[in-house]
N, C-alpha and C positions, 0 to 999 in steps of 0.2 A: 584281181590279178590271177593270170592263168598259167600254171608250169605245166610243161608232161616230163612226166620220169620213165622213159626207156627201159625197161626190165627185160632180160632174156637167159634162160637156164645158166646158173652159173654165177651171179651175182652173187659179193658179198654179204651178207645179211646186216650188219649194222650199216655197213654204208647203205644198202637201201632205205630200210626201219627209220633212220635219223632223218633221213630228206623227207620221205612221208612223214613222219611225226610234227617234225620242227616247222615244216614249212606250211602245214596244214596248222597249227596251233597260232600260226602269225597270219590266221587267214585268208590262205593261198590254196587256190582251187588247185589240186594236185589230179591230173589225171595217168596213173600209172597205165601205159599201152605194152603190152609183148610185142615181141621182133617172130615169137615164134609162133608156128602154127597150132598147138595147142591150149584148150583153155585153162590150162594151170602152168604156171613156170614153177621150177624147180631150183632152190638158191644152191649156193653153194656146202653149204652144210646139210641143205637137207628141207629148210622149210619153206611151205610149199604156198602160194601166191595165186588169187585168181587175180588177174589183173582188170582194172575197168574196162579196156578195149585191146584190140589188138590195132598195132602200129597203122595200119592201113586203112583204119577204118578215121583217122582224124590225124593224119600225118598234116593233109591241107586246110587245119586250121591255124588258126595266127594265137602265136603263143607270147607270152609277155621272159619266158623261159623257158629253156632246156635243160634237165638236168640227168646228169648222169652217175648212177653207181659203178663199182670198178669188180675184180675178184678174176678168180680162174676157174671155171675158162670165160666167166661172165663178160668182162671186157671182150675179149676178142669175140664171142657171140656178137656181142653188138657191134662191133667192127666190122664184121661179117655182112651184114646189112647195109643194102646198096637203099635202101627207101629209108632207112634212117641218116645214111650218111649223106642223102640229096636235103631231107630235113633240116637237116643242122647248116648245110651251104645256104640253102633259104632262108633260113633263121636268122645265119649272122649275116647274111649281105644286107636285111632289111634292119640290121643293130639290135638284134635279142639279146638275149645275157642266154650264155652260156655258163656252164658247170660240170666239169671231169672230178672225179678222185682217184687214186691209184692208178690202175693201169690204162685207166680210160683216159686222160690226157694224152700219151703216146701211141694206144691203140683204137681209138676214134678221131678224138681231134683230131690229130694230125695228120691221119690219111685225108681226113675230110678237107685238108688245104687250110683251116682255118687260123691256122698258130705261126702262117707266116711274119707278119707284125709284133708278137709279141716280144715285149722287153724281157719278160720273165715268165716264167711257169714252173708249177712245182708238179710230183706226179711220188711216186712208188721209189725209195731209193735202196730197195731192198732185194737182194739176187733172190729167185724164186725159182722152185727145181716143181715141175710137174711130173705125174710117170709119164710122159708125152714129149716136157720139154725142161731144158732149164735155160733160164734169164738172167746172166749173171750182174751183177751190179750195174754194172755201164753200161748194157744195152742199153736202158732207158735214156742214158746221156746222151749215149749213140745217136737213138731217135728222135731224142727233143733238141738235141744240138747245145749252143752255146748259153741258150735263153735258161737249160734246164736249171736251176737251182734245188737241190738234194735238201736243202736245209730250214727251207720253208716250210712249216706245215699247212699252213694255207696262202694264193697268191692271189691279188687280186688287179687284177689286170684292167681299171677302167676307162680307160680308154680303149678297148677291143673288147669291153664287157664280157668277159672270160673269167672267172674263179676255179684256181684247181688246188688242190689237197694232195695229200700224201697220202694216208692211208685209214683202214677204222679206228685207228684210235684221233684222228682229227675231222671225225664226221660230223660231228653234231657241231665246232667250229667251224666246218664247211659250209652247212646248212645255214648258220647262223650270220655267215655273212653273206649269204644269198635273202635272208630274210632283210638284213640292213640294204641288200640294194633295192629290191623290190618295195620293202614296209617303212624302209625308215629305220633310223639308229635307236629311235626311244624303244620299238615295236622290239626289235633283235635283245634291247638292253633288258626290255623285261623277261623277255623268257630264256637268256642267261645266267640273269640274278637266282631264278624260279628254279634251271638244273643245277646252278651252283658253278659256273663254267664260266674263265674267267678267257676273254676275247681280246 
């Protein structure tokens, strides 16, 4: 099994760490690519990531997943991204499993056209003030429309093979139901048991 994980300055740091952790320990070849032009990305707090490749350099392989961290301005960085957001149209027209947390369900998916079908999805329900901008509670509603559900912390969508999350404190449940689609429920259930994380 093959994911890549989208990194670009700005990312939240547990939602990154957890998907690379988790999804790497249920033996998933994770290949972290940057959106940006230098060889280190910068998260959102501060720690600092050389990634395996940059975006461009293996956007045209076939992936068994997509997944994505959320943060500010890390989300809209990667929204920003026209070679990512043709990836993920790729991706899901051929039925990859896709993954948002926080703001990355409202500010990737959905530019990417791909959240039209969905019954549900969860994302960030929380108003969020940058010095740049502020997001008040219902934008996100705003964005995801009627499907948004606030009160999920993780959603899983399998029939449009989509899982989205809320926020760091539902990462590593994120991850872990991305290991149950790809690994299997025994695979997920052991390394649950292992953090102590009840799914």
């Amino acid at each position: 099994m093959k994911a890549l994980l989208p990194v670009a300055d700005g990312n939240e740091e547990i939602e990154f760490c957890a998907l690379v952790d988790v999804l790497r320990r249920a033996s998933i070849d994770v290949t972290v690519a940057s959106v940006e032009a230098r060889e280190t990305v910068v998260l959102q707090k501060g720690l600092r990531v050389v990634p395996d490749a940059k975006l461009e350099d293996v956007a045209d392989e076939v992936w068994d997943a997509i997944v994505l961290p959320g943060g500010v301005p890390g989300a809209m960085n990667l929204g920003a991204s026209e070679l990512l957001r043709s990836t993920i149209q790729r991706h899901h027209a051929g039925g990859g499993l896709l993954g948002a947390i926080c703001l990355s369900p409202a500010l990737v998916l959905k530019p990417a056209g791909v959240l039209e079908h969905v019954k549900k999805v969860t994302g960030n329900p929380l108003a969020i003030k940058t010095p740049d901008q502020a997001w008040p509670a219902d934008a996100f509603t705003k964005l995801l429309g009627s499907a948004f559900d606030p009160k999920l912390r993780v959603c899983v969508d399998r029939e449009n093979n989509i899982v989205t999350s809320q926020t760091p404190g539902t990462a590593v449940e994120y991850a872990l139901a991305l290991v149950e689609l790809l690994q299997g429920k025994k695979v997920a259930t052991e390394i649950s048991e292992y953090f102590l994380v009840k799914t």
